[in-house]
C-alpha positions in Angstrom: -103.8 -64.1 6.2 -100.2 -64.3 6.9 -97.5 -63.7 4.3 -94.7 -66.2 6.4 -95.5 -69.7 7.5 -93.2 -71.0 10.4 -92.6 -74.5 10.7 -90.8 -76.5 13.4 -91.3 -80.5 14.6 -91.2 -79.9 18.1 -92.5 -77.3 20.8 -89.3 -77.4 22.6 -88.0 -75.5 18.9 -90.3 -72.5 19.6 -87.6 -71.3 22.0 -85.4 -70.7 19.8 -87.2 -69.0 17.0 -88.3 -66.5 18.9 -85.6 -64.6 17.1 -86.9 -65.1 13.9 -90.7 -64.0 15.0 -89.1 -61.1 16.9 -87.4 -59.6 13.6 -90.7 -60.6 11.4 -92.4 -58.2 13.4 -89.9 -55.3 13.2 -90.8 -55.3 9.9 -94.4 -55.8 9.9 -94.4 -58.8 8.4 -97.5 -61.1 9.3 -96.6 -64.7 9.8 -97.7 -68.2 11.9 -96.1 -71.0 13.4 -96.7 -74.3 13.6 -96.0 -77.7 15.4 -95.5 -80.4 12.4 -92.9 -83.6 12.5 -91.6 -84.1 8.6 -91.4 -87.5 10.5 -94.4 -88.4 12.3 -97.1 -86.3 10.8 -96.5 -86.3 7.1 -99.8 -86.3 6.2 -100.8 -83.2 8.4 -97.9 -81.5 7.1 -99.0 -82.0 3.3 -102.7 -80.6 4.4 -100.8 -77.4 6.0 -98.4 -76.9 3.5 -101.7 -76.9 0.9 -103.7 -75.0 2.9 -101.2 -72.3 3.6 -100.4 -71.9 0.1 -104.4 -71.3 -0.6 -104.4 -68.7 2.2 -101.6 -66.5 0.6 -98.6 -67.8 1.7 -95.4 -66.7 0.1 -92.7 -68.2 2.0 -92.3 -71.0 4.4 -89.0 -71.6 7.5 -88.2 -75.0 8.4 -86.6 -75.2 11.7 -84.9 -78.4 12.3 -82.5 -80.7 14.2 -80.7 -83.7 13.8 -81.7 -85.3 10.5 -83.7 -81.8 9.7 -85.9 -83.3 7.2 -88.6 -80.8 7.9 -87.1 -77.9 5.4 -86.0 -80.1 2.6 -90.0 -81.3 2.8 -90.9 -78.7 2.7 -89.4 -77.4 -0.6 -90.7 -80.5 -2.2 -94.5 -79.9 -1.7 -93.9 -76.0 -2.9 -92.6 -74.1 -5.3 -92.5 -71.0 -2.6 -89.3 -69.6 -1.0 -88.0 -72.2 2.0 -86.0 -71.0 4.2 -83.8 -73.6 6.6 -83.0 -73.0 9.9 -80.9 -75.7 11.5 -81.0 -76.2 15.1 -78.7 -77.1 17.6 -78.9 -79.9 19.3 -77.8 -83.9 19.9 -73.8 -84.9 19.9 -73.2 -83.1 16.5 -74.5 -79.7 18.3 -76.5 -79.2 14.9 -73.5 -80.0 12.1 -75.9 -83.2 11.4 -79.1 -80.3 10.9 -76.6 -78.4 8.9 -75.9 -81.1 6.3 -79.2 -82.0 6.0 -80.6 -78.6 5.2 -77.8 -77.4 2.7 -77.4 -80.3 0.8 -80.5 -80.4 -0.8 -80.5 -82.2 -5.0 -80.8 -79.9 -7.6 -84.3 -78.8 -8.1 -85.1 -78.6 -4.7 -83.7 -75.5 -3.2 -83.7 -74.9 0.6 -82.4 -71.1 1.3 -80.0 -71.9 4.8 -79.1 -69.9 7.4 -76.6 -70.9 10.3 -77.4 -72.7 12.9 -79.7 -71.6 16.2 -80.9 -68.8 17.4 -78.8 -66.6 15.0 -80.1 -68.4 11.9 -83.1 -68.0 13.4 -82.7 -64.3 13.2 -81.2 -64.4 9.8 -84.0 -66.8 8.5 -86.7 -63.5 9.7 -84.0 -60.9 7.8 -83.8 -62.9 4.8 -87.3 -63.4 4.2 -88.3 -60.0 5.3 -86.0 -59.3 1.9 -87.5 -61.6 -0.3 -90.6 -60.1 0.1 -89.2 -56.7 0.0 -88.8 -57.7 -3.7 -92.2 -56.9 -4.3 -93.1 -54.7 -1.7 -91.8 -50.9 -1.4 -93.6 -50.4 1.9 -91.3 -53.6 3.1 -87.9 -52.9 1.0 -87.8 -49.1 2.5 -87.9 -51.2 6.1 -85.4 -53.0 5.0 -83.3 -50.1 4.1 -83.3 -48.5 7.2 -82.6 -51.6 8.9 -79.3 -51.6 7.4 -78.7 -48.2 7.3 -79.3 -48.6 11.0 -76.7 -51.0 11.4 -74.2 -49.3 8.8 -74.6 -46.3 11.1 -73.6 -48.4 14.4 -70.7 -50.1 13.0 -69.2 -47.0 12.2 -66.0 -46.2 14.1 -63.8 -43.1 13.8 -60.7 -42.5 15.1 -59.1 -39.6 16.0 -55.6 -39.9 14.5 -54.2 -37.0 16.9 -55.1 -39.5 19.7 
């Protein structure tokens, strides 16, 4: 059963969640993806969204471009964590994906990270801490991933130099 479900409307979007899966893993975090258009497979996405739910789902990614309805969908047919990722893509380069996905109406929340393969990334980070809110085990991961980092940002000078 798998605690993340990953949802994009096109193959050609797998690409560039590999990120996201990549960091899910690092933490141990079980999770699927799927194939769904918002657009052309509304239906199939209300079955999935239902059927993930009664598997033990506890958060869903929407990954999205150009209107990036998928995410905001999302949201509306859960009351689970959504977490955005718009993608790059079309003459905006993903500012149209952006819009869509942060300006959700009140009531309808839709977590967004930045656009791409980084938000991508940061869509796997965030949701690795949401969950850590209830799971020790996953919140000590989460610790030392950060201390990790702290401990490679860390630059000291040696003032006689």
């Amino acid at each position: 059963m798998p605690t993340v479900a990953v949802i994009c409307g096109s193959r050609s979007d797998l690409a560039t969640l590999k990120g996201c899966f990549e960091v899910l893993d690092s933490y141990g975090v079980s999770w699927e993806a799927s194939v769904i258009s918002a657009h052309r497979q509304a239906d199939a996405l209300h079955a999935y969204v239902a059927e993930a739910e009664a598997s033990g789902v506890r958060l869903f990614i929407g990954a999205a471009g150009l209107a990036a309805h998928l995410p905001g969908v999302l949201a509306s047919l859960t009351a689970k964590p959504v977490i955005g990722i718009p993608l790059d893509g079309g003459s905006l380069g993903g500012a149209d994906a952006l819009y869509s996905v942060v300006q959700m109406p009140p009531g309808v929340p839709v977590a967004t990270v930045a656009i791409g393969s980084a938000g991508a990334k940061n869509a796997g980070h965030l949701a690795a801490r949401i969950l850590a809110l209830s799971d020790e085990a996953l919140a000590a991961r989460v610790a030392a991933f950060r201390d990790d980092q702290a401990g490679r940002a860390e630059l000291r000078i040696d003032p006689r130099a």
